[in-house]
N, C-alpha and C positions, 0 to 999 in steps of 0.2 A: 504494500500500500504506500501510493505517496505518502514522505513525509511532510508537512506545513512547517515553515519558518519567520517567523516576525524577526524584523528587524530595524530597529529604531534611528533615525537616523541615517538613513538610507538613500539620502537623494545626492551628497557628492563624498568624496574623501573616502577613508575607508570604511565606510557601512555601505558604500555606494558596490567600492571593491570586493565586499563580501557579497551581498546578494547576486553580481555579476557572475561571482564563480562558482557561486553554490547554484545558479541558475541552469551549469551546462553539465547538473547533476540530475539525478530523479529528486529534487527536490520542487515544494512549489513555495516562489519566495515572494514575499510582502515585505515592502520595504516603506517606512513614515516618512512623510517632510510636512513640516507643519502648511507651506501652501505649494501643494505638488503641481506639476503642468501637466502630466502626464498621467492616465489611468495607466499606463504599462511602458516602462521603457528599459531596454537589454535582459528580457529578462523576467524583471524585478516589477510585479502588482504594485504597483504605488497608490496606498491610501493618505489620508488627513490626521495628523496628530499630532499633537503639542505637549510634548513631557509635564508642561508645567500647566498645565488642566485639568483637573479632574475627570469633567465633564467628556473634555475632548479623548481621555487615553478611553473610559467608558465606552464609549459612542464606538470607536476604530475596533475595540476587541470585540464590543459586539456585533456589528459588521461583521469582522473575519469568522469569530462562532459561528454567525448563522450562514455564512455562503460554504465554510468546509467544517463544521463541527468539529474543530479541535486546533491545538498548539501544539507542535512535539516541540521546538526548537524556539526559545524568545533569546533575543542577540541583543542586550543595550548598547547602542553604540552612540544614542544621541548625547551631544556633550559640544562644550563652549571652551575659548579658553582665556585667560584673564592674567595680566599683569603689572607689575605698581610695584611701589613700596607700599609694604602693610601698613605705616599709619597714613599712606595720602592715598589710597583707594575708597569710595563716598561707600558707606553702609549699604546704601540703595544695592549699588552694584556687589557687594559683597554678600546678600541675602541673595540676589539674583543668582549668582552661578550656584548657588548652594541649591536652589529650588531645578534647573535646572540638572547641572553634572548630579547629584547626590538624591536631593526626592523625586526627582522625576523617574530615573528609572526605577526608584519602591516604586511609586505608582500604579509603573507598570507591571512591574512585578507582583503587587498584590490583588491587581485586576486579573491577570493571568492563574494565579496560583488556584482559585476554584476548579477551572477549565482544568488545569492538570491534573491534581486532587485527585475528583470525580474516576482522571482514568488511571492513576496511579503512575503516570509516568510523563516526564516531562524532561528539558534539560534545559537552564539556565544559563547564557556565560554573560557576565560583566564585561565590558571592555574599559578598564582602568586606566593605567599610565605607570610606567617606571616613575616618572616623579611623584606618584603617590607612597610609593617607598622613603620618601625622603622629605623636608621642607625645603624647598628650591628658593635661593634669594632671588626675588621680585617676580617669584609664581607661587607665594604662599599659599595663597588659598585656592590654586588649582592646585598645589600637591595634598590641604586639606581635602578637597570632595571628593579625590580621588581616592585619597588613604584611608576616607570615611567610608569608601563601597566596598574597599575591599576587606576591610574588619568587618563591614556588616556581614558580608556572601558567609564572613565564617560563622557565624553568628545562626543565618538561616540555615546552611546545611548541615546544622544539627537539628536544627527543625524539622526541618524537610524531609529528614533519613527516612521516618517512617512512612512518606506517606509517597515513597519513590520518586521521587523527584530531584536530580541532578543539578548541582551549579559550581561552578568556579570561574576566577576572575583569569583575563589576559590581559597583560598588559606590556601594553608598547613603548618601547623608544621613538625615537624621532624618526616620524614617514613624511614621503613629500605629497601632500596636501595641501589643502587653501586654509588650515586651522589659521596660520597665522595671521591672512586675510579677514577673516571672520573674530576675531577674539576682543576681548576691550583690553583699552592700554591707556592705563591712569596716564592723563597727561603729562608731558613732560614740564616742571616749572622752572623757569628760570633763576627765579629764589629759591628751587628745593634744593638741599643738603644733600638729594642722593641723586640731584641731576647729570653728574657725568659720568658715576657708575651706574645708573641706570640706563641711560646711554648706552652704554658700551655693551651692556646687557643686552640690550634687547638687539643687537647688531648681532652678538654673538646665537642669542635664539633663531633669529630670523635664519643665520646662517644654515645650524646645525639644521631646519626644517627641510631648507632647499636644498640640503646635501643629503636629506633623509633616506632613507631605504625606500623602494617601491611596493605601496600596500599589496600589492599582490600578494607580498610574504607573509601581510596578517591573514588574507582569503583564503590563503591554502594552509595556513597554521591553524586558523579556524573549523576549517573543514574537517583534517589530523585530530584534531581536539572530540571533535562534535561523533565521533567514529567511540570514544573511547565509551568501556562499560563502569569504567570507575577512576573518574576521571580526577587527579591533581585539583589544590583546593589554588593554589597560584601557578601560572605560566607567564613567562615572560620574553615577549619576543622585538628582537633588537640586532645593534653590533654588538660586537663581545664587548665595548667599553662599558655599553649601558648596561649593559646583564651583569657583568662583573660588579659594577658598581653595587648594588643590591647585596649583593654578596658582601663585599668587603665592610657591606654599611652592618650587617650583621657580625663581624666578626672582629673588624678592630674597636680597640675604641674610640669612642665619641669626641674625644678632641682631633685626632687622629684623621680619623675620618672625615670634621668638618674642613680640616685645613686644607684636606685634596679638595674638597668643594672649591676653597675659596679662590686655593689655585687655579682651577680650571675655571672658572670667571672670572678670572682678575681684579679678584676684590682685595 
């Protein structure tokens, strides 16, 4: 039987790249943009939905219930991304990515979890970030939302166990995508005290994105993943710097560790 796969996020970048490649599988794949142009393009079902709506994630899951009665596969891959200094980033914008990156995929995830329930099998993967491993200077609070999903995923798949239902987190290094395009960038101030390393920061982001790896490596890591019966609670996929990094953040210590940070931004 076809499997179904929802996938959030779905209309550029790599949720775009996943449903593409899950598409020239036996899969049948639905991919979100909150305003799509497209009932169907490469592929990829494209319906209407907005993480950060209750109403709106309601409305999509039940659409998809009622045209194929079920979910095997939910993929959060919607997500923003956001940078500043932590104290000149406005509140406003600092609840937003939180509603966003971190309750928007519960949301979705807890509109889904009935639909799985019911048939006792489902499989959930986060798409996180290696910087949620870490607090990254002047991406605090996208390394917070991210570090926030993936404590949660472990949280629920103890929940979850009984009632068969699979999740774990992937998360990525740096791919070349439009994130950087798309993300807020606390302005730069003339009078801020962290205006020319924040500067120099966000040159070196911008850099590391366009030199990223080609999602494709998440679509087909994704797919490897989604194959498994008992699947790892974190995967991380990247160059070996980034992966490595994760590691060493566990193993040495904490001063130790922040100074190769500081190093590698030239702070």
């Amino acid at each position: 039987m076809q499997k179904i796969v929802l996938i959030t996020g779905a209309s550029s970048g790599i949720g775009k790249s996943i449903g593409e490649y899950l598409a020239t599988f036996n899969y049948k794949v639905y991919g979100t943009s909150r305003h799509p142009k497209h009932e169907k393009l490469n592929g990829i079902n494209l319906i209407k939905l907005d993480v950060t709506d209750n109403e709106s994630v309601k409305n999509a899951i039940d659409i998809l219930i009622s045209k194929e009665g079920k979910i095997d596969f939910l993929i959060n891959n919607a997500g923003v991304g956001i940078t500043g200094p932590l104290e000149e980033i406005p509140e406003l914008e600092q609840k937003k990515i939180f509603e966003t990156n971190y309750f928007g995929p519960l949301r979705v995830i807890n509109t889904v979890l009935p639909h799985m329930r019911s048939r006792k099998s489902g499989f959930i993967i986060n798409i996180t970030s290696i910087a949620g491993h870490m607090g990254l200077p002047f991406r605090g609070f996208y390394s917070a939302t991210k570090g926030a999903l993936e404590l949660t995923t472990e949280a629920y798949r103890m929940e979850l166990k009984a009632f068969g239902i699979k999740m774990c987190n992937i998360a990525p290094g740096d791919f070349a995508t439009n994130i950087a395009a798309g993300r807020y960038h606390a302005p730069i101030r003339e009078n801020s005290p962290y205006k020319e390393v924040y500067e120099r920061s966000l040159r070196l982001m911008d850099e590391h994105v366009d030199h990223g790896k080609n999602p494709n490596l998440m679509a087909k890591s994704v797919h490897a993943i989604m194959q498994k019966s008992n699947p790892k609670i974190h995967y991380k996929v990247g160059d070996f710097t980034q992966k490595i990094s994760v590691f060493l953040k566990h193993i040495l210590p904490d001063k130790v560790f922040e100074n190769l940070l500081l190093k590698h931004y030239k702070l």
